[in-house]
C-alpha positions in Angstrom: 0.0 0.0 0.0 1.8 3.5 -1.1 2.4 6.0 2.0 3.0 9.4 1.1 4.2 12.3 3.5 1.3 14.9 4.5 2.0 18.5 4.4 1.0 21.8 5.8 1.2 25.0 4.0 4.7 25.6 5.4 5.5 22.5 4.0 6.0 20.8 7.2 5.5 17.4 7.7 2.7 16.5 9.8 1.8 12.9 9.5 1.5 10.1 6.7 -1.7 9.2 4.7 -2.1 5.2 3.2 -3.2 5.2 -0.3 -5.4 3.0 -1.7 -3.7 0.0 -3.7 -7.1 -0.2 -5.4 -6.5 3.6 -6.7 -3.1 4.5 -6.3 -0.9 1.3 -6.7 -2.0 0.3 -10.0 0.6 -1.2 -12.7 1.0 1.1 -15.6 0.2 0.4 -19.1 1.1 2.8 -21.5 -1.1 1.8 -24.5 -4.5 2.3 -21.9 -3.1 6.1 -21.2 -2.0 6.6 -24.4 -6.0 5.4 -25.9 -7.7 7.4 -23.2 -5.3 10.4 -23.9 -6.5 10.1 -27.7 -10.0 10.1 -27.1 -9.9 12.9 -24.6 -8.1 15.4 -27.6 -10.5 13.6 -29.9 -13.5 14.6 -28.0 -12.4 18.3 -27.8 -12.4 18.4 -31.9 -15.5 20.7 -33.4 -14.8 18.8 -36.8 -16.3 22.1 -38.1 -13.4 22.6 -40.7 -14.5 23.0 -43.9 -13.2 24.8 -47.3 -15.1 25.6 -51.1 -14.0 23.2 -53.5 -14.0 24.7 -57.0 -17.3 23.3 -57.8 -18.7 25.5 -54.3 -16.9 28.8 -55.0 -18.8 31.9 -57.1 -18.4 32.6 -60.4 -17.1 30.3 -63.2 -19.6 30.1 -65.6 -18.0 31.6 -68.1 -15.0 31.1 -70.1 -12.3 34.2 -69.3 -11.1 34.5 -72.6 -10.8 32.6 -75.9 -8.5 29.4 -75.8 -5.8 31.0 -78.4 -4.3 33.8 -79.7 -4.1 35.9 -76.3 -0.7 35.3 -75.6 -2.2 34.4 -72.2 -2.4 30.5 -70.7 -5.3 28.3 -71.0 -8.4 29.2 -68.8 -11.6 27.6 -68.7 -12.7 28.7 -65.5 -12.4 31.5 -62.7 -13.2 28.9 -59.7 -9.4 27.1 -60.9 -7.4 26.6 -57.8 -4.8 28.6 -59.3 -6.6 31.5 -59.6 -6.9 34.2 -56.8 -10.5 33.2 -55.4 -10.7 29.5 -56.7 -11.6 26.5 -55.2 -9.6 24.5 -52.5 -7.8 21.4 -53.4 -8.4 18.5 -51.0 -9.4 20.9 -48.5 -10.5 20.4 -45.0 -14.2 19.0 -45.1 -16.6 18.6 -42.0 -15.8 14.7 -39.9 -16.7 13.2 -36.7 -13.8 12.4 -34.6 -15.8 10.6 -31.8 -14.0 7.7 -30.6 -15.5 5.2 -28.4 -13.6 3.9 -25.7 -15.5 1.9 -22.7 -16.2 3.5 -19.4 -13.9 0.8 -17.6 -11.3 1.5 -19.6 -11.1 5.2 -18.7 -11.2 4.2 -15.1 -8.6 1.8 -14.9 -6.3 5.0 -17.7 -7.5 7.2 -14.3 -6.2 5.0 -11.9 -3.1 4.1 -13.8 -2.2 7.8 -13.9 -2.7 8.6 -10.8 -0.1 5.3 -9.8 2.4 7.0 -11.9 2.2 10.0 -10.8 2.8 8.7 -6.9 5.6 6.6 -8.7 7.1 10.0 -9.7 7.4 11.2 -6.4 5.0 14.0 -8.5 1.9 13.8 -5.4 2.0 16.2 -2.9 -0.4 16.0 -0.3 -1.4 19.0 2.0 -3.2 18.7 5.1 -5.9 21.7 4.3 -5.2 24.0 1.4 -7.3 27.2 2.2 -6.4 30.9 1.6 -7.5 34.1 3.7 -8.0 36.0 0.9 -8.1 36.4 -3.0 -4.2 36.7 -3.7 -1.8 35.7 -6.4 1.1 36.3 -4.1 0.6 34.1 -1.7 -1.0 31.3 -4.0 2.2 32.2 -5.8 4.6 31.7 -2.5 3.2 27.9 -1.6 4.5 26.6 -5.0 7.7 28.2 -4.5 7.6 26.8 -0.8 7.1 23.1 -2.5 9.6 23.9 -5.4 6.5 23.1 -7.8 6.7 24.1 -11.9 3.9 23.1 -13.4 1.3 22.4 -11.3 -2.5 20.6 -11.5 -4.1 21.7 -8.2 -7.0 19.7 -7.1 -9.7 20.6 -4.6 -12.4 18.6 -3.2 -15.3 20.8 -4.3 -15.9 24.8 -5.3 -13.2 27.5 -3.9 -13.9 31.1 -5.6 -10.5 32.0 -3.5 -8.2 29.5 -4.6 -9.7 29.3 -8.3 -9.3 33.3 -8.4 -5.9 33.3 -6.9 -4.5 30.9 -9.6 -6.4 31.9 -12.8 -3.4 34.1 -13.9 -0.5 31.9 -13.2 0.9 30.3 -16.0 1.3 26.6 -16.1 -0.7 26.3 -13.1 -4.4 24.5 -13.7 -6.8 24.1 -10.8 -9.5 21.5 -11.0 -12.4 20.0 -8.7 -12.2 16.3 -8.2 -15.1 15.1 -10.3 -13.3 17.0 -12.9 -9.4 14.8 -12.7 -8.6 13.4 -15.9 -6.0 11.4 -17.6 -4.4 14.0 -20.3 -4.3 16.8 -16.9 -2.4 14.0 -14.9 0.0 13.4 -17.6 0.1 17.1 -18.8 1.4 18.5 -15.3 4.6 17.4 -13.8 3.3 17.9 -10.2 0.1 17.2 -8.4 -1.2 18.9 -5.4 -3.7 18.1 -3.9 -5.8 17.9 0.4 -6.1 15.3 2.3 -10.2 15.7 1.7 -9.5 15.6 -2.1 -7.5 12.0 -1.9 -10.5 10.7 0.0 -13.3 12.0 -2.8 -10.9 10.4 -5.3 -10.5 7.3 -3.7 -14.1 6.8 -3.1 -14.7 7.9 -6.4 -12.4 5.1 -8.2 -11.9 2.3 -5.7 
């Protein structure tokens, strides 16, 4: 069963939290992350693209000019990709990029991620993250305090202060628990996260 250290805000150690082997000791197979990664970016597609074609595009109907004597090349129509205004060539056209990959599945990608991010030594665990008030600075100053880059922060339900204080930090993401995914877990080098929030999670995957 993994143990991990548990933190305060001064990053003081103040006791030890088991982890769930169910949830946090998982073995780690890359093809299941790398599936559920894919249909996570898939899902975020519009597949809205779309371009004329030369047989979409105004105009066309008539020949520019006679086929010899002009000096000028063959034309038979304005819509020629060539021309300024013409029609696309293989173009983007409107697709579905919906992938189907079974609920199970993206558990068990969850799970694994989460494993390998306690494998990492990439899981920090505070004993309450709360903030006074509203302020970058201080949001700002517990990173630095854990030597964190960039950072997924994780809270067990809504927090206007913490949310607000960490909106404009770059390469910092702060997300509710119902909300963890696979891509974020993998995205972010370091995971933060209360002792509340590992027992949602836990409860939520085990």
């Amino acid at each position: 069963m993994p143990t991990v250290d548990v933190y305060n805000l001064a990053r003081e150690v103040t006791g030890q939290l088991e982890l769930s082997d169910a949830v946090f000791g998982v073995p780690v197979k890359t093809h299941v992350l790398h599936e559920v990664v894919v249909y996570q970016l898939a899902k975020r597609r519009a597949g809205t693209a779309k371009t004329k074609g030369r047989s979409e595009v105004s105009g066309g109907g008539k020949k520019p000019w006679r086929q010899k004597g002009t000096g000028r090349a063959r034309a038979g129509t304005s819509r020629s990709p060539i021309w300024r205004g013409g029609g696309t060539i293989h173009g983007p056209q409107p697709r579905d990029y919906t992938m189907r990959v079974p609920k199970k599945v993206r558990r068990l990608a969850l799970k694994m991620a989460l494993s390998q991010k306690v494998l990492d030594a990439g899981f920090t665990v505070i004993d309450e993250f709360k903030l006074e008030q509203i302020r970058t600075k201080d949001f700002v100053g517990i990173l630095n305090r854990f030597d964190l880059g960039k950072t997924l922060v994780v809270l067990p339900g809504h927090d206007e202060i913490i949310e607000k204080s960490a909106r404009n930090i770059p390469h910092v993401k702060v997300l509710r628990s119902e909300g963890l995914n696979v891509y974020d877990l993998l995205d972010y080098r370091a995971v933060i996260l209360s002792r509340e929030c590992v027992s949602r999670i836990e409860e939520a995957l085990a």
